[in-house]
N, C-alpha and C positions, 0 to 999 in steps of 0.2 A: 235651401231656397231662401233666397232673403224675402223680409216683407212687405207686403204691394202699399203704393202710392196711388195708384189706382186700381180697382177690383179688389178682389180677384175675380174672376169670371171662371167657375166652373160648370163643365157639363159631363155628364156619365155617358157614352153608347149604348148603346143596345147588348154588346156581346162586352160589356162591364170596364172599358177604359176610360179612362180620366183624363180628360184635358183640361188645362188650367194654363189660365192666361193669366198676365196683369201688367202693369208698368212699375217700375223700380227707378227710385233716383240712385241707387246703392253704387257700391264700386263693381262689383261684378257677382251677376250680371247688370248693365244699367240698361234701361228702356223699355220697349214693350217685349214682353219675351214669352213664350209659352212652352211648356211642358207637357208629356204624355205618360202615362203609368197604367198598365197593363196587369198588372198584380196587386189591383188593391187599393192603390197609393201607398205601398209598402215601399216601392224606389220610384223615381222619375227620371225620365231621358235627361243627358244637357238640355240645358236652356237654346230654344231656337229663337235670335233673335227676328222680329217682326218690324216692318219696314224701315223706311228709308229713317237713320240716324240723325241727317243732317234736314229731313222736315216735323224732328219729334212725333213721332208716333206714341199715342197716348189713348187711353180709355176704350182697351179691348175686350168685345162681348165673344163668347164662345157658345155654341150651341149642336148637338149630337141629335142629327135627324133618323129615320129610319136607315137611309141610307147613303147619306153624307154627313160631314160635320162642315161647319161654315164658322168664318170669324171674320168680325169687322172692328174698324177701329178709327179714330181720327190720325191725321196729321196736318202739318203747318208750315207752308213752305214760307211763311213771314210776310206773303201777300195772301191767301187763299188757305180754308181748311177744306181738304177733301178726305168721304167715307171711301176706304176700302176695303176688300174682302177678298177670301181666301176661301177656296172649299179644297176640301178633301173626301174621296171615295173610297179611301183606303183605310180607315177608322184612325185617321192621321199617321199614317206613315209615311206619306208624299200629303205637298199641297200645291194645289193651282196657282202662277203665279199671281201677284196681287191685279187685283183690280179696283179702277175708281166706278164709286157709282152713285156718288154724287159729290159736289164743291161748292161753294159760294165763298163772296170774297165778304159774305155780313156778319152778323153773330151767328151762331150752331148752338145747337143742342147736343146735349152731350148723353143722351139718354140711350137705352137701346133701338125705340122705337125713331128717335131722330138720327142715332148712323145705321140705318139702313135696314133693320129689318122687315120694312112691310114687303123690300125686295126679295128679299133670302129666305123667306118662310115660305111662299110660295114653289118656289123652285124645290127647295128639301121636299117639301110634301109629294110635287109631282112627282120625282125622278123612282126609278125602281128597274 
C-alpha cells in the first residue's frame, strides 16, 4: 500500500476488520482508494477506488458503526465541491452507491465534521 497524501482514515468493526481509506498521488494506486483486512491487518483486499477520478476525490473519513460502516469524502468538479458518502451493511463487503449530501460552489471545510458527519452519525446509531 503506498503512502497517503491524505489521511489515512482508519476504523476497526465490531467483529475486528479494518477499513482504511486515504488519497494517494502515487502511480498505483492513485486517488482516493480504500482497503478492507479482516485478519488483523495481516493482508488487505485490492485497493477499491472511491469516486468519480475526473472530480478528484480527496480527503476520505471512514468510520465502523454498530452496524454499518459509512465513508464520506470530498470531490471537485472545477465548479462546485460536493460531500459524498457510501455506507456499508455488510462490514464492507458491498457499498451503497455514492451519494451527495452536501455541495457548495464557496470554500469547504475539509474536516470530518464539515463533510458530513453530523448526517452519518445519526443514521449509524439508529439503524439495527
Amino acid at each position: 500500500m503506498p503512502g497517503p497524501h491524505h489521511g489515512p482514515s482508519l476504523s476497526i468493526s465490531a467483529a475486528g476488520t479494518y477499513h482504511v481509506a486515504w488519497y494517494t498521488n502515487g502511480k498505483v494506486p492513485q486517488g482516493t482508494v480504500l482497503w478492507r483486512s479482516s485478519d488483523g491487518g495481516q493482508t488487505f483486499s485490492s485497493p477499491i477506488p472511491i469516486g468519480r477520478p475526473d472530480h478528484n476525490p480527496t480527503r476520505p473519513y471512514i468510520i465502523a458503526g454498530p452496524h454499518e460502516t459509512a465513508m464520506v469524502w470530498k470531490e471537485f468538479d472545477g465548479e462546485k465541491t460536493t460531500v459524498q458518502s457510501m455506507i456499508s451493511r455488510d462490514d464492507g463487503a458491498t457499498w451503497s452507491r455514492p451519494k451527495a449530501i452536501s455541495s457548495t460552489t464557496d470554500t469547504s471545510d475539509s474536516s470530518a465534521a464539515g463533510l458530513g458527519w453530523p448526517q452519518i452519525l445519526p443514521f449509524l446509531d439508529d439503524q439495527g
